[in-house]
C-alpha positions in Angstrom: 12.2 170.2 88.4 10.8 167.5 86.1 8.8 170.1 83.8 6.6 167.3 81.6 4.6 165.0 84.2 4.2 161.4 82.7 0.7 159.3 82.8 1.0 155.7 82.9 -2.4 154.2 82.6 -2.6 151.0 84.4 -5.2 148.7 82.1 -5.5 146.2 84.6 -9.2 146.4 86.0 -10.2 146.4 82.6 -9.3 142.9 82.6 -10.4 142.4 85.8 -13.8 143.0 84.4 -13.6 140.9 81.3 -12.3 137.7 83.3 -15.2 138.5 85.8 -17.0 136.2 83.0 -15.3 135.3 80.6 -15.0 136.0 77.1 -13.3 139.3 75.8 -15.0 142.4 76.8 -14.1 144.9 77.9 -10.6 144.3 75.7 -7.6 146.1 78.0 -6.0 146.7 74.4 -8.5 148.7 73.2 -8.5 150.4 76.7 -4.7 151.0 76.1 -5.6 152.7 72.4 -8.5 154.7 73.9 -6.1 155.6 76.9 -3.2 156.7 74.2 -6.1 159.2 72.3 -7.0 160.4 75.7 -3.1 162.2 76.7 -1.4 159.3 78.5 2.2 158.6 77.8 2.5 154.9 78.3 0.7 151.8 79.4 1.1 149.9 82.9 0.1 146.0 83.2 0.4 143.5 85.9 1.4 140.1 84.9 0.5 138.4 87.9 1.3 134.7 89.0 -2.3 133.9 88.8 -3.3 135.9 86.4 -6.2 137.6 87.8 -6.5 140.2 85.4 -3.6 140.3 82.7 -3.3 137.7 80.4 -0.2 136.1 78.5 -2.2 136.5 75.4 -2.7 140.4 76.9 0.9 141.4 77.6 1.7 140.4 73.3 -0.8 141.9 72.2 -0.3 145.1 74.0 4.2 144.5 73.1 2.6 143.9 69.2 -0.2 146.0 69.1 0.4 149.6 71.1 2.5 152.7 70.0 3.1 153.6 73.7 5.8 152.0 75.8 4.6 149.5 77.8 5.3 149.3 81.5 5.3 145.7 82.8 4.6 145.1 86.3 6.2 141.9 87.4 7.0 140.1 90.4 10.8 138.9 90.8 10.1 135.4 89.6 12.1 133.0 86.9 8.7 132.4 85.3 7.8 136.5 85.0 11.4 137.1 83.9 11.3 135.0 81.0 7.9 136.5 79.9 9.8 140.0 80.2 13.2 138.7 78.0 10.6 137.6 75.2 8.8 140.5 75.0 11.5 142.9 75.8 8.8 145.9 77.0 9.9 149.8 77.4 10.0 149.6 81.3 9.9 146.2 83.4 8.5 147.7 87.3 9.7 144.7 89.6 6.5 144.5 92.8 6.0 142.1 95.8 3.0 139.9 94.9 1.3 137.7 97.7 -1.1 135.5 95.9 -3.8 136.0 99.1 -3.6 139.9 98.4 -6.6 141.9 96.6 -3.6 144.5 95.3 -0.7 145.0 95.6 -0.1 146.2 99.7 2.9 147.6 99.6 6.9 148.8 98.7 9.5 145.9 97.4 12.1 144.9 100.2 14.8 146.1 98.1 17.4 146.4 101.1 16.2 142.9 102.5 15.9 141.6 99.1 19.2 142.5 97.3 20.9 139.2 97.0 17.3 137.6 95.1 16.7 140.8 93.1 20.0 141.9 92.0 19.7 138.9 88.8 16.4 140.2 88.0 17.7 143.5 87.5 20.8 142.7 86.0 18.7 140.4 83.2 16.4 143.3 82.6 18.9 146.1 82.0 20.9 143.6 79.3 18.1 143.1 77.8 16.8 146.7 77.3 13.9 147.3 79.7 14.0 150.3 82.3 14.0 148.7 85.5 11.9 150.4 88.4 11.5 148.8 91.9 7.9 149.5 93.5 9.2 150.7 96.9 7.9 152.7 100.7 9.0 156.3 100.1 11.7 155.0 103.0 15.4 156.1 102.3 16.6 153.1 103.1 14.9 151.1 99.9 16.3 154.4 97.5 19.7 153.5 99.1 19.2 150.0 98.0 17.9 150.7 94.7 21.0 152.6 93.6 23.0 149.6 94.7 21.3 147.4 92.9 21.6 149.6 89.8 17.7 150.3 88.8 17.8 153.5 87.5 14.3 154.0 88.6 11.9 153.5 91.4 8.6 154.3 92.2 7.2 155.2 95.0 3.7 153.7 97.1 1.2 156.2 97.9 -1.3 154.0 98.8 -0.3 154.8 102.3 -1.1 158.4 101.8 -4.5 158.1 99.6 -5.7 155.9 102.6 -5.6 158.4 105.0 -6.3 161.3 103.0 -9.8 159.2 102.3 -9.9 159.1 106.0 -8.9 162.6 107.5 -8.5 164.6 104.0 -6.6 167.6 106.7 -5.6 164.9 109.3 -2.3 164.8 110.7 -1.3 161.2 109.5 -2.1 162.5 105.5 0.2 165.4 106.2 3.2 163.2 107.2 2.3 160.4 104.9 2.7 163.4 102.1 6.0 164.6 103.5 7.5 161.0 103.6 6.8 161.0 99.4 8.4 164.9 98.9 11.5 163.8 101.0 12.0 160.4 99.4 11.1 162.4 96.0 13.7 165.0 97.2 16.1 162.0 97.8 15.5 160.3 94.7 16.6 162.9 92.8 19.5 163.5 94.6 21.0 160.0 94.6 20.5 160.5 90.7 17.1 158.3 90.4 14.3 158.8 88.4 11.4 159.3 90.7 7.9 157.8 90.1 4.7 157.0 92.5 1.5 155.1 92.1 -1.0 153.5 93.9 -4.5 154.6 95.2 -4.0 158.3 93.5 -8.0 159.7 92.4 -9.0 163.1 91.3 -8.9 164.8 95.1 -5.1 163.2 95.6 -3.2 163.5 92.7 -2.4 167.1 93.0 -0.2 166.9 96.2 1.6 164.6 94.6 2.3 165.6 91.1 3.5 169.1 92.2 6.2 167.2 94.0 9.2 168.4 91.3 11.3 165.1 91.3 8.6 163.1 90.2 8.3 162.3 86.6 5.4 160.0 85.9 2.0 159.0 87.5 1.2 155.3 87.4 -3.0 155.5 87.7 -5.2 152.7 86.9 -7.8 151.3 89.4 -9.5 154.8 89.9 -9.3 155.4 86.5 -11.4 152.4 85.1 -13.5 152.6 88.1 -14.8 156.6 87.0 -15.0 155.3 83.6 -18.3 153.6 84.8 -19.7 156.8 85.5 -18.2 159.5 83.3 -16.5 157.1 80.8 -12.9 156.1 80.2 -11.9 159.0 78.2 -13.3 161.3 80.3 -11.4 160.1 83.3 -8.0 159.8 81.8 -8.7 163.7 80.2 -9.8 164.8 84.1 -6.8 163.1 85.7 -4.3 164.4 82.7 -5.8 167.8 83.3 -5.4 168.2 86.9 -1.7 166.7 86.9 -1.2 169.2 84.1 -2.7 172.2 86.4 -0.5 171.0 88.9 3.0 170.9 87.6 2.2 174.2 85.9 1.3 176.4 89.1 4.1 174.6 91.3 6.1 175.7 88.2 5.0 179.5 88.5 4.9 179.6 91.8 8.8 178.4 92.1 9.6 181.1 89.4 7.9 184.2 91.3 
């Protein structure tokens, strides 16, 4: 069991809100400070091809500017790959990206994939970064990750936060859940270091971070959407809280 759960706070939709019109506020870099007071462990941005949130100017000021390792989300392109080799950040999380899609919509084809992403990862690795692959909780894409050398992935739970938002007791959340614990369980076995992310809130997050192969939460949109309400500190504290309570009773409750 991974004993200390990670936060990544994704600082995305901050930007989202800035570009909204122009300018800059709200600044995702004093997001990413405010994030760091409030108990997360690293930073998560999305460079995207048309940068919709996440700026150039974004990603060097956060590399220049922030004490806590950057994770750069990045889409297995020459142009993101150079961005990553100049600013070398902590962790480099290779995602598909359709330029039509509101978010991203799901897992990296790793198995299809291998041939196109195998120099991506290569390139990262010699240069430093901790390569993760955004993937389906599917064994077959865990398979293909250790293949490819990436030491880490992480895993979509957007499938599972849909339906729990649906049918909270429903039998399509229960598998959904079980699909993440056995790719977790499998992750851990094929000597990965297991991650998830996408869709998590307040009412999911628990299922998932008492799942004992997973070592870091990757949580933004929800995050900067509460902070309209209850603030951005506030939220992070909540969501660092309840990932904390978690991990600590699945802790006690494996030692009874």
């Amino acid at each position: 069991m991974t004993e200390s759960l990670r936060l990544g706070v994704n600082i995305d939709h901050v930007a989202t809100i800035r570009n909204a019109r122009g300018g800059g506020h709200p600044d995702p870099v004093r997001a990413a400070r405010l994030a760091a007071s409030a108990g997360a462990d690293g930073i998560t941005a999305h460079l995207r091809e048309d940068r919709r949130h996440i700026s150039d100017d974004d990603i060097a000021r956060l590399t220049d500017e922030i004490d806590l390792p950057l994770n750069l989300e990045m889409a297995a392109t020459d142009e993101m790959l150079e961005i990553a080799l100049r600013h070398r950040p902590h962790a480099a999380c290779i995602v598909p990206e359709r330029r039509e899609e509101r978010t991203t919509e799901g897992g990296l084809d790793a198995a299809g994939g291998h041939n196109h992403l195998q120099h991506f990862v290569d390139k990262l690795k010699n240069a430093g970064s901790r390569v993760s692959l955004f993937v389906e909780p599917d064994p077959v894409q865990l398979e293909a990750a250790v293949r490819l050398g990436a030491p880490v992935v992480e895993l979509h739970t957007g499938a599972y936060c849909d339906a729990f938002a649906e049918d909270p007791e429903g039998r399509q959340t229960r598998a959904h859940l079980e699909r993440i614990r056995r790719a977790a369980a499998l992750a851990g076995e094929l000597g990965l270091e297991c991650h998830a992310g996408h869709g998590l809130t307040f009412d999911t997050v628990g299922s998932v971070a008492v799942i004992p192969t997973i070592a870091e939460l990757n949580i933004g949109h929800f995050l900067v959407g509460e902070a309209i309400f209850s603030g951005l500190d506030s939220a992070i504290r909540r969501m660092r809280a309840l990932m904390n309570k978690a991990r600590a009773e699945a802790g006690g409750a494996r030692s009874a």
